[in-house]
matplotlib code that plots the C-alpha trace (Angstrom):
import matplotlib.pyplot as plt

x = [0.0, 3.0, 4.7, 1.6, 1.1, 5.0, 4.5, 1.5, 3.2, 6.3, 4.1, 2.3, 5.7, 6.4, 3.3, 5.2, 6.6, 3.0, 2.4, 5.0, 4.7, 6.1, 7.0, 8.8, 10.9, 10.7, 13.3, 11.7, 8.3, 9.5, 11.1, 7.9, 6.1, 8.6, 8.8, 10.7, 11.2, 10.3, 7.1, 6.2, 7.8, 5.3, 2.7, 3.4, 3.3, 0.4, -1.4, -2.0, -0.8, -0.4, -0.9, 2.8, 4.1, 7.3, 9.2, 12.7, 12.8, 12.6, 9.1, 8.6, 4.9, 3.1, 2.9, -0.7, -1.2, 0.2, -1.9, -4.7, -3.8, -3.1, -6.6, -8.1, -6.4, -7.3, -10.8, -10.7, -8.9, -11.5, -14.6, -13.3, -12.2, -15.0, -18.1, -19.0, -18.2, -20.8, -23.4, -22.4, -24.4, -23.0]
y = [0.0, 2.2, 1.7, 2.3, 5.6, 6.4, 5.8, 7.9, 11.1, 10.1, 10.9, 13.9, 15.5, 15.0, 14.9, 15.3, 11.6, 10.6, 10.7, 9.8, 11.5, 9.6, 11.3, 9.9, 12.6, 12.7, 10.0, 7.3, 7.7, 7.5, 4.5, 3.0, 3.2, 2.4, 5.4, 8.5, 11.2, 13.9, 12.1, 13.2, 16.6, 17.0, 15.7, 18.6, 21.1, 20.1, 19.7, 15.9, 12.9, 13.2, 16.1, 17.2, 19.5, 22.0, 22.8, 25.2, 24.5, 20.4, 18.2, 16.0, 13.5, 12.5, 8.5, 9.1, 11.0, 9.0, 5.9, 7.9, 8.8, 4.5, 4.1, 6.5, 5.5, 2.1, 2.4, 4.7, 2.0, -0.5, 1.9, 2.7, -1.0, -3.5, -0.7, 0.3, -1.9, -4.2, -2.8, 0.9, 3.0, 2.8]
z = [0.0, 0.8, -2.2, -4.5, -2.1, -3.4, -7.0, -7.0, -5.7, -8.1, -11.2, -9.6, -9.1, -12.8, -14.1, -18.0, -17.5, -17.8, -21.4, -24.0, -27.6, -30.8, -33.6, -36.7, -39.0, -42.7, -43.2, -41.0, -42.4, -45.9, -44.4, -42.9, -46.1, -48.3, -50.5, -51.7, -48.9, -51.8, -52.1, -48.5, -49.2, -52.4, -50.2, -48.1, -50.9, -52.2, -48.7, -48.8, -46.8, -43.0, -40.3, -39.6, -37.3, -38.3, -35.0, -35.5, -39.4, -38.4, -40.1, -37.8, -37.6, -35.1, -34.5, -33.5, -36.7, -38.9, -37.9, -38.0, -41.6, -42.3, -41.0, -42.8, -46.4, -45.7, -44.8, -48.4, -50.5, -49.6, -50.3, -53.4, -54.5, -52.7, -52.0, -48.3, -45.4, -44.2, -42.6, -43.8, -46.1, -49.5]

ax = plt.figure().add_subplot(projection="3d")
ax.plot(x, y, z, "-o")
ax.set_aspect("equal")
plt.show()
């Protein structure tokens, strides 16, 4: 009971430890998805592809973002190839 007691006020102290923030640069999602880091550069230009965040001249993406984004492109793909998913409206 002690120790859960101690662990508690360890993460109210440094309440920033609590929640840990992925993000992949240009190079290792280009990596990830096996493609061109210009693509993802164009993408950028042209406002397409993933949400990404510019911080002191850096691109850097958000893990949570860019699985959103894989979702999103799937659940697309498979509309646009097969119809709705089952149960969906068409």
């Amino acid at each position: 009971m002690a120790e859960n007691l101690k662990q508690i006020l360890a993460q109210k102290e440094q309440p920033w430890r609590e929640v840990e923030i992925r993000h992949l640069n240009q190079t290792e999602l280009a990596r990830r998805w096996r493609m061109s880091p210009r693509t993802l550069e164009r993408w950028r230009w042209l406002k397409q592809g993933p949400v990404f965040i510019k911080v002191g001249g850096k691109v850097v993406y958000s893990l949570a973002d860019v699985e959103a984004y894989e979702r999103k492109r799937r659940a697309e793909t498979h509309t646009s190839i097969l119809g709705a998913w089952p149960g969906e409206a068409p």
